[in-house]
C-alpha positions as CSV (number, residue, x, y, z in Angstrom):
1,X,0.0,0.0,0.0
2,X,1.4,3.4,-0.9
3,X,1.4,6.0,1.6
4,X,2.6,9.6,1.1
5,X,5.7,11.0,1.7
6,X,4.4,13.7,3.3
7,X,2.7,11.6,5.9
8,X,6.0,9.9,6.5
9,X,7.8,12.9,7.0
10,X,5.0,13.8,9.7
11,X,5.0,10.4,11.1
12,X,8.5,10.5,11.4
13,X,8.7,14.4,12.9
14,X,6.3,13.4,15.9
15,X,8.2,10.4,17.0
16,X,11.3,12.4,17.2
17,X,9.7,15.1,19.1
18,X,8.1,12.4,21.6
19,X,11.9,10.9,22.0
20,X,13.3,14.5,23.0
21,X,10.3,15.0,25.2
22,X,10.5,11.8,27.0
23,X,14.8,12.6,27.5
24,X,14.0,15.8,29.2
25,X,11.4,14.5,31.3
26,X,13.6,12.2,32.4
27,X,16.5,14.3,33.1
28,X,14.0,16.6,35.0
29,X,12.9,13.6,37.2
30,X,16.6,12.8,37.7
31,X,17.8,15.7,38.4
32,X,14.7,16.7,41.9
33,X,16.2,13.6,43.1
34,X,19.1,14.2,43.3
35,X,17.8,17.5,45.2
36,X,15.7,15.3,47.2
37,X,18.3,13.2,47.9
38,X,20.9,16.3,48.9
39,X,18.1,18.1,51.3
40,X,17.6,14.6,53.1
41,X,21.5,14.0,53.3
42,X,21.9,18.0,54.5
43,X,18.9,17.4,57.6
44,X,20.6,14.3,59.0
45,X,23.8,15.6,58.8
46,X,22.7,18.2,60.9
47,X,21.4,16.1,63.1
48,X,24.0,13.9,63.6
49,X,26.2,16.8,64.4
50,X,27.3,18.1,60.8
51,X,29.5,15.2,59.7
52,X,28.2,16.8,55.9
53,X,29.6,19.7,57.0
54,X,33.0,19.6,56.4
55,X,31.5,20.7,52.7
56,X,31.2,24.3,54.2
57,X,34.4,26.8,54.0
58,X,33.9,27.4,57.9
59,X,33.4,24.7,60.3
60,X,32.0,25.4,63.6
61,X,34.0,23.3,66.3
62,X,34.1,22.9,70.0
63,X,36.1,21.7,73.2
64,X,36.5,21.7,76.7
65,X,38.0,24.7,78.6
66,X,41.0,24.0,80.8
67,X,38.8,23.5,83.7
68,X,36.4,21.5,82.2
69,X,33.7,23.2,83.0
70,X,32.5,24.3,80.3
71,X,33.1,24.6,76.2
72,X,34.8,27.0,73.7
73,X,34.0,27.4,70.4
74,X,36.2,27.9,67.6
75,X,36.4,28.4,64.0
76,X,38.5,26.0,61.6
77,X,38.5,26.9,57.7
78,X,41.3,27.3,55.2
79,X,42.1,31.0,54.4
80,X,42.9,33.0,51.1
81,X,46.8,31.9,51.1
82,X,45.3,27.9,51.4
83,X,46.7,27.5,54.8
84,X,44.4,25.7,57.5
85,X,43.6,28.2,60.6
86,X,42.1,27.7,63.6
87,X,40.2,30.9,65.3
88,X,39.1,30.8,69.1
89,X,35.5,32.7,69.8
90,X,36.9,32.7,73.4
91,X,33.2,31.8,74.8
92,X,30.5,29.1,74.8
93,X,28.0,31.3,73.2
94,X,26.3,28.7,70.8
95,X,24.2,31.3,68.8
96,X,26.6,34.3,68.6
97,X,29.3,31.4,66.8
98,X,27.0,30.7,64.8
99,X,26.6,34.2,63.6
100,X,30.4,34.6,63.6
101,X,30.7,31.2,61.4
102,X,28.5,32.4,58.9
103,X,30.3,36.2,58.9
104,X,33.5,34.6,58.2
105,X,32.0,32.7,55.7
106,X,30.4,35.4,54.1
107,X,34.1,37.2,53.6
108,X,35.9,34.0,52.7
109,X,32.8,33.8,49.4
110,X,33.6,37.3,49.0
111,X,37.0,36.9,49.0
112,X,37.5,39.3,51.6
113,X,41.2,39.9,52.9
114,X,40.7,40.1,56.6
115,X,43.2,41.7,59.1
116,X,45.7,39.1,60.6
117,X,44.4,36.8,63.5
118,X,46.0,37.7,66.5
119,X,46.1,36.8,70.4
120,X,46.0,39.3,72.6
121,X,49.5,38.6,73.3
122,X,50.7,38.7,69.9
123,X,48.3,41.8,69.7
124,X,49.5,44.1,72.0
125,X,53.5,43.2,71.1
126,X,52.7,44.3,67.6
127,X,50.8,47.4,68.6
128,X,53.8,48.1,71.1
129,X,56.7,47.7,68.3
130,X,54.4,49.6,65.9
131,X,54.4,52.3,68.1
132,X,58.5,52.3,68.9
133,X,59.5,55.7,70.4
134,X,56.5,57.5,70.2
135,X,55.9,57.2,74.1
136,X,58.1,56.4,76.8
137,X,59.6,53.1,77.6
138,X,58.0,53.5,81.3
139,X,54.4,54.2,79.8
140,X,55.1,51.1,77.0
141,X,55.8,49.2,80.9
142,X,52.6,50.6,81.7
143,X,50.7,49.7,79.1
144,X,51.8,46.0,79.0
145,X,51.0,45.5,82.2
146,X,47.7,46.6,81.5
147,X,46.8,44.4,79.1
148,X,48.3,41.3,81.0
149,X,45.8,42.0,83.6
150,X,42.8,41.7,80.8
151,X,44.4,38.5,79.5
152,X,43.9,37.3,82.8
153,X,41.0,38.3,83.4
154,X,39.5,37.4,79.8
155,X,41.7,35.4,78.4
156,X,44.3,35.2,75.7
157,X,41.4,35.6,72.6
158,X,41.6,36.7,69.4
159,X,41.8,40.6,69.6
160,X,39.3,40.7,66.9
161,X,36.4,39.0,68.9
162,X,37.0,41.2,72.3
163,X,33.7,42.8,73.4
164,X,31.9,45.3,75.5
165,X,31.4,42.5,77.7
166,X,34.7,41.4,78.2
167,X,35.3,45.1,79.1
168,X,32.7,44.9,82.2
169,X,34.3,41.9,82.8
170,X,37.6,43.1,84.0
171,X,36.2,45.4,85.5
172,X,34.4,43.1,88.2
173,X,37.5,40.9,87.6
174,X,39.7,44.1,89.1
175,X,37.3,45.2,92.0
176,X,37.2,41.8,92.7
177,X,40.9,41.8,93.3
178,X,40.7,44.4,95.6
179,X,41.8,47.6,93.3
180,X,41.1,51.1,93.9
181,X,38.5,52.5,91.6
182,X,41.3,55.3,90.6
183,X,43.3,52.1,89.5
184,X,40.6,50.5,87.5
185,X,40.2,53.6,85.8
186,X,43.6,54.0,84.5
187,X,43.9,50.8,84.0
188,X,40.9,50.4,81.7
189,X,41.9,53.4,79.6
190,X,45.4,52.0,79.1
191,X,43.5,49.2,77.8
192,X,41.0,50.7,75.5
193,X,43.4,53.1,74.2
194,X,45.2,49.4,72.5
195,X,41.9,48.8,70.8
196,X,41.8,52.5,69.8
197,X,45.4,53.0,68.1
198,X,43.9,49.4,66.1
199,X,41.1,51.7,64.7
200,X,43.4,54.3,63.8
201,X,45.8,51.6,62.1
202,X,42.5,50.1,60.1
203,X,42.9,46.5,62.1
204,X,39.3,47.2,63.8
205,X,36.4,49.0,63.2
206,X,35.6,50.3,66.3
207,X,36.8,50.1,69.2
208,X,35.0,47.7,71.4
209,X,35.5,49.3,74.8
210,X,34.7,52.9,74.3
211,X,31.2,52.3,76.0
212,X,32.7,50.7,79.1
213,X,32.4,53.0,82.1
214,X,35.0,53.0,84.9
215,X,33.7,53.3,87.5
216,X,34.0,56.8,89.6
217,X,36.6,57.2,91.7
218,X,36.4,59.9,94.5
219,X,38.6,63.3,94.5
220,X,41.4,62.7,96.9
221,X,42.4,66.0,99.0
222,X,45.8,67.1,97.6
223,X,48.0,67.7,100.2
224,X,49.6,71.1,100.9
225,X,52.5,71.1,102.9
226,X,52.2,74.4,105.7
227,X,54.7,77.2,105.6
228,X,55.8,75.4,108.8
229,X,55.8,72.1,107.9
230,X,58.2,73.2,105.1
231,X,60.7,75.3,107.1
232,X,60.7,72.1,109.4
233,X,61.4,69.8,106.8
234,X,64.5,72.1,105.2
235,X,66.2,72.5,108.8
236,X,65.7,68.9,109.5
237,X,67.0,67.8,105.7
238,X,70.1,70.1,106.6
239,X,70.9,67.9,109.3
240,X,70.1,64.4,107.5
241,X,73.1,62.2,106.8
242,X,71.0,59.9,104.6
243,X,72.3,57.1,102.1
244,X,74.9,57.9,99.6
245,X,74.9,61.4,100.5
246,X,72.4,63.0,98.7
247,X,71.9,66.5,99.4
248,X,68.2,66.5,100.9
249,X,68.2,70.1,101.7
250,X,69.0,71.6,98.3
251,X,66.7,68.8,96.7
252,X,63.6,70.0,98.7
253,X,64.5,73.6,97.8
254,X,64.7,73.2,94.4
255,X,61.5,71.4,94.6
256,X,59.3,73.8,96.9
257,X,61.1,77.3,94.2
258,X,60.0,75.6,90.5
259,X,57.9,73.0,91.2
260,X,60.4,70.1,89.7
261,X,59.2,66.3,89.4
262,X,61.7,64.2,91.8
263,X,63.0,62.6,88.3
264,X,63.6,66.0,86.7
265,X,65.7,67.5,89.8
266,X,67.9,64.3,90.0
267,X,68.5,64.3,85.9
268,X,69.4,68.3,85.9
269,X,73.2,68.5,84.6
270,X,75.3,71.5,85.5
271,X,74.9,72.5,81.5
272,X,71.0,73.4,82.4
273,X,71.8,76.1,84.5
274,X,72.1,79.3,83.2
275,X,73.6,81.2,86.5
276,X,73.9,84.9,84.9
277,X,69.8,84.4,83.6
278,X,69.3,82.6,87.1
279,X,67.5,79.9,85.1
280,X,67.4,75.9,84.8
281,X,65.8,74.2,81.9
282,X,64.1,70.8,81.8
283,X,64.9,68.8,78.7
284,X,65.7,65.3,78.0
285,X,69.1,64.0,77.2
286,X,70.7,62.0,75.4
287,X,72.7,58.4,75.5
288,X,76.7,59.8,75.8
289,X,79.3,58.9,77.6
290,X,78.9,61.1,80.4
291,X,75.2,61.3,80.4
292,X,72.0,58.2,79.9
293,X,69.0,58.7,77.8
294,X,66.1,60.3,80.0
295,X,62.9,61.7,78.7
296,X,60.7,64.9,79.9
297,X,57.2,63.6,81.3
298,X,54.7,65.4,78.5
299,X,56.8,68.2,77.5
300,X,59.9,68.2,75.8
301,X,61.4,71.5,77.1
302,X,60.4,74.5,79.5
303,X,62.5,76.8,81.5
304,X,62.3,77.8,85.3
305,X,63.0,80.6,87.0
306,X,65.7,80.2,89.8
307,X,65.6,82.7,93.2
308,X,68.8,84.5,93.5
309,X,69.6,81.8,97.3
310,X,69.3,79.1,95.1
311,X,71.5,80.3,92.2
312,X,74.4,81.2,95.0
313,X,73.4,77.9,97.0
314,X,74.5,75.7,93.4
315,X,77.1,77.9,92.6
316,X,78.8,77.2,95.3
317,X,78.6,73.9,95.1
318,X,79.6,73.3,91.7
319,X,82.8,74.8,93.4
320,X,83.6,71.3,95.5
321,X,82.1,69.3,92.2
322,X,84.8,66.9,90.3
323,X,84.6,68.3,86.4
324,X,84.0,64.6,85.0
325,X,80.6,64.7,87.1
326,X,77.9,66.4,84.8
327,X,74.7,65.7,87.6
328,X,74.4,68.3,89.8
329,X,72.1,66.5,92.3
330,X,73.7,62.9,92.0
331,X,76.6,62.2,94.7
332,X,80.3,61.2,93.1
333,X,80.3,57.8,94.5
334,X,76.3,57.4,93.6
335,X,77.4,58.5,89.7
336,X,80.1,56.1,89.5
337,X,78.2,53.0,90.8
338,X,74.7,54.0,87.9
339,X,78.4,54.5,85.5
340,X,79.4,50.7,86.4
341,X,75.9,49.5,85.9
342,X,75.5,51.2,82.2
343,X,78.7,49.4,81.3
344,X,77.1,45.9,82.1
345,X,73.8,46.9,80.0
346,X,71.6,46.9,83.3
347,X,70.4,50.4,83.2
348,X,67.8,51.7,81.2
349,X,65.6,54.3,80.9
350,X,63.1,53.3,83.5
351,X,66.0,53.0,86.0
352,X,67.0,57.2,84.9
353,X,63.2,57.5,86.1
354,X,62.9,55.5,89.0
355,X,66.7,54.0,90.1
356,X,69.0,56.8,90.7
357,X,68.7,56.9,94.5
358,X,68.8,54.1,96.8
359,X,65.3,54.2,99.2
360,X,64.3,57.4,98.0
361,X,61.2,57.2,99.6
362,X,61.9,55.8,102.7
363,X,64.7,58.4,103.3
364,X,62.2,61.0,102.8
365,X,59.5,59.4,105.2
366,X,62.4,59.6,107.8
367,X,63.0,63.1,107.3
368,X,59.1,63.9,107.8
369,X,59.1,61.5,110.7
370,X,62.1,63.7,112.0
371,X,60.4,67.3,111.3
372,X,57.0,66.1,112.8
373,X,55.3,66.0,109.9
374,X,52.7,63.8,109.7
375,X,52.3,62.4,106.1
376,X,53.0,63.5,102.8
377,X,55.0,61.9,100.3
378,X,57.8,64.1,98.0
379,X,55.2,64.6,95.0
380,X,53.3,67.1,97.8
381,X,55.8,69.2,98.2
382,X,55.7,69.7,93.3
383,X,51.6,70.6,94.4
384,X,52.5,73.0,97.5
385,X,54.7,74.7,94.8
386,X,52.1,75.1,92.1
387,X,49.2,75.9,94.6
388,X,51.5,78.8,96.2
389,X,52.1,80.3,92.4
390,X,48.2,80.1,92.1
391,X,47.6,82.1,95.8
392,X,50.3,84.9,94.5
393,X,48.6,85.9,91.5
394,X,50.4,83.6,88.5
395,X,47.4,82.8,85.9
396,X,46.4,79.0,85.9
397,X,47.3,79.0,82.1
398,X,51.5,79.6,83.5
399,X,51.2,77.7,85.7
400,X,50.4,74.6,83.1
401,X,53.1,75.7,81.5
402,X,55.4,76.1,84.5
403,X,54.3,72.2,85.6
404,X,55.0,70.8,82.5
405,X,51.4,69.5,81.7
406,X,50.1,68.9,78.2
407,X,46.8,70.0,79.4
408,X,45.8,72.2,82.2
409,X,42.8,70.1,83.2
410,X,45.5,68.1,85.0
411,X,46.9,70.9,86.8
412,X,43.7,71.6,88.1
413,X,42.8,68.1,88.9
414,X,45.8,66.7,90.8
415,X,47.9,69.8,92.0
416,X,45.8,72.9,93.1
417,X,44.7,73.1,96.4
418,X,41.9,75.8,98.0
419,X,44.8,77.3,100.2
420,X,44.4,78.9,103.9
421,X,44.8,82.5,102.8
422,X,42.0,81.5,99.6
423,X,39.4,80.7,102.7
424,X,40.5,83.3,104.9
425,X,39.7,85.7,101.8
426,X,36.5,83.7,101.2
427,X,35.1,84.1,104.6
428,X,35.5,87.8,105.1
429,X,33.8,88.2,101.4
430,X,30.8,86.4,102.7
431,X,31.1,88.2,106.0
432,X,30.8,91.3,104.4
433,X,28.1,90.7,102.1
434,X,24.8,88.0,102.6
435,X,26.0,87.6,106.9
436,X,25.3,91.1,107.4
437,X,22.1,91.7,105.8
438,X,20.9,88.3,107.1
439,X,22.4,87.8,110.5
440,X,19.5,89.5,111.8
441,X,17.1,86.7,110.5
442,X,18.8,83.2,111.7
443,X,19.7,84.8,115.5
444,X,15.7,86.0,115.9
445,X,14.4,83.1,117.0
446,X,17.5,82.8,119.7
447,X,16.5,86.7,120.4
448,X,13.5,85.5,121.0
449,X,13.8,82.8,123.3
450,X,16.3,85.0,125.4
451,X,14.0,87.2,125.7
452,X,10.5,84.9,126.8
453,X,13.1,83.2,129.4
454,X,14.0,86.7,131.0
455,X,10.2,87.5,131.6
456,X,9.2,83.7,133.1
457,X,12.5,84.7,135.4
């Protein structure tokens, strides 16, 4: 039987089209199972703990702490240079891991170039060598010893995952310990400036402590030595035969007249006197043979004024001074012992701050033991000189500059005292004014009674 080409072709075209058809479908069908499939081998993976996981760029892990009492989760994943690493959370936080899990993630898809993992340890000896010479090797002391403290107190985490609550935990941490809320204070803002300068340096965003409050510590009464209590301490200095035969006298003179720090009188050389001006300049010096490296506390250089006494008083001694001793406060045999220990490497430039006299402070509770004085320590005797400028007229703004401070809201704080002849002057101002014109009101009542008792009599 003859059939048509035409109804060949079209015989033919439709059972081509059905084959096509019935290959897609299939590879449709095929390919939600394997979905299926994936979404049932995803959910009991979960379950079982997220053995499927290890698919994921960041695995969530944990472990016990060193105590054992409780867990710390960590991140493990394998970073942009294909090198495993192994982050700490530094808490047992189950839900805020998971949220920093799926942030690291996130940059590790995005190919973000995080800043470098760091302990705290590791942290805060790379922001100290960063910051080299820019601060004092007594403040870098300082500052390490600051941050010790929070590793203890938080533990040695990753500097990148410290919070606001780590913060108000060192602080119970140090009033637990006992610390003065003045200590805590200074403390936490050596602290917090570490996660600050890491803002500045673009390792942070912010700096996670700049919402923790100290907590506020009480205005101590500065101490003002009397006009007595000072010529005491000067005759009894005069007689002193303290250790290594420092001269006590002239070191508490030159203290009450400009207002000296203790390290700033005992580093003074003979060239920072100018005895024709009558003048002695504070300014740091340098690592020679004669001299060691000291540094000026906030200012580099100022000038002081020197009363004609004490001109004559150091001109004469520099008389009876060997030439080959450039300190003008440090004894001969003191000079050549701090010379012997420069020449074995153990001095340094927290030793020109703190190690140039033997017992300094107990010779000078001895000497205010002697004079009858009843406390005090030698720092008093730097605020009785700046509160005495302040009573005789100098503005507050030279007087900053005559202390040395950066900023005068530390004069004010920690050196100027409301002195006797201030409240003397107070009283007779009020005296003269509101107690006259109402003196007459608060002794009427006692009029009164006076008067009622004289009549019953």
């Amino acid at each position: 039987m003859w059939k048509s080409p035409l109804s060949e072709r079209g015989h033919f075209g439709m059972g081509q089209n059905q084959n096509n058809c019935r290959k897609i479908i299939f590879a449709l069908s095929f390919i939600v199972a394997i979905i299926r499939a994936g979404s049932v081998l995803l959910v009991v993976a979960r379950q079982k703990g997220g053995n499927f996981m290890s698919k994921q760029l960041v695995n969530l892990r944990n472990r016990l702490s060193r105590d054992r009492n409780r867990i710390t989760y960590f991140l493990d994943f394998i970073d942009e240079q294909g090198k495993r690493q192994r982050l700490s959370l530094g808490h047992s936080n189950k839900r805020l891991a998971e949220k920093q899990r799926a942030e690291k993630e996130h940059e590790l898809l995005r190919g973000v170039v995080t800043p470098e993992s760091m302990k705290l340890s590791k942290f805060m000896e790379d922001s100290l060598t960063k910051t080299g010479k820019q601060i004092r090797q007594s403040s870098k002391i300082e500052y390490e010893r600051a941050m010790n403290h929070f590793i203890d107190a938080v533990g040695n985490i990753d500097y990148q995952f410290v919070t606001h609550r780590h913060g108000e935990h060192f602080l119970q941490y140090a009033l637990d310990k006992g610390w003065s809320k003045a200590t805590v204070k200074k403390r936490l803002r050596e602290i917090s400036r570490f996660f600050q300068v890491a803002v500045l340096r673009g390792q942070l965003d912010e700096n996670p402590l700049r919402n923790v409050k100290a907590p506020k510590a009480p205005k101590k009464n500065i101490r003002i030595y009397s006009l007595d209590e000072c010529r005491r301490m000067l005759k009894t200095a005069t007689e002193y035969k303290g250790q290594d035969g420092l001269n006590w006298a002239l070191l508490i003179t030159l203290a009450l007249t400009t207002g000296m720090r203790k390290s700033e009188i005992l580093n003074v050389v003979w060239d920072d006197i100018d005895f024709e001006k009558m003048t002695i300049d504070v300014q740091a010096k340098k690592e020679t043979e004669y001299t060691w490296q000291w540094d000026v506390k906030d200012s580099d250089y100022r000038t002081l004024p020197l009363t004609e006494q004490v001109t004559q008083v150091l001109a004469d001694l520099q008389t009876n001074y060997p030439a080959c001793h450039p300190y003008v406060l440090i004894p001969p045999a003191r000079y050549d012992r701090i010379q012997h220990l420069r020449r074995q490497g153990k001095w340094d430039t927290v030793s020109a701050r703190l190690k140039i006299v033997n017992n300094f402070t107990r010779q000078f509770s001895e000497i205010l033991k002697l004079a009858a004085v009843k406390h005090g320590t030698f720092h008093d005797l730097r605020r009785t000189a700046l509160s005495n400028l302040i009573a005789e007229g100098i503005s507050e703004y030279h007087v900053m500059k005559i202390a040395g401070h950066a900023k005068f809201s530390t004069t004010h704080e920690f050196y100027l005292e409301v002195t006797g002849d201030v409240l003397s002057q107070t009283r007779k101002a009020v005296e003269k004014g509101l107690v006259q014109n109402l003196a007459h009101i608060w002794h009427a009542p006692h009029s009164e009674e006076v008067s009622v008792k004289n009549k019953a009599s």
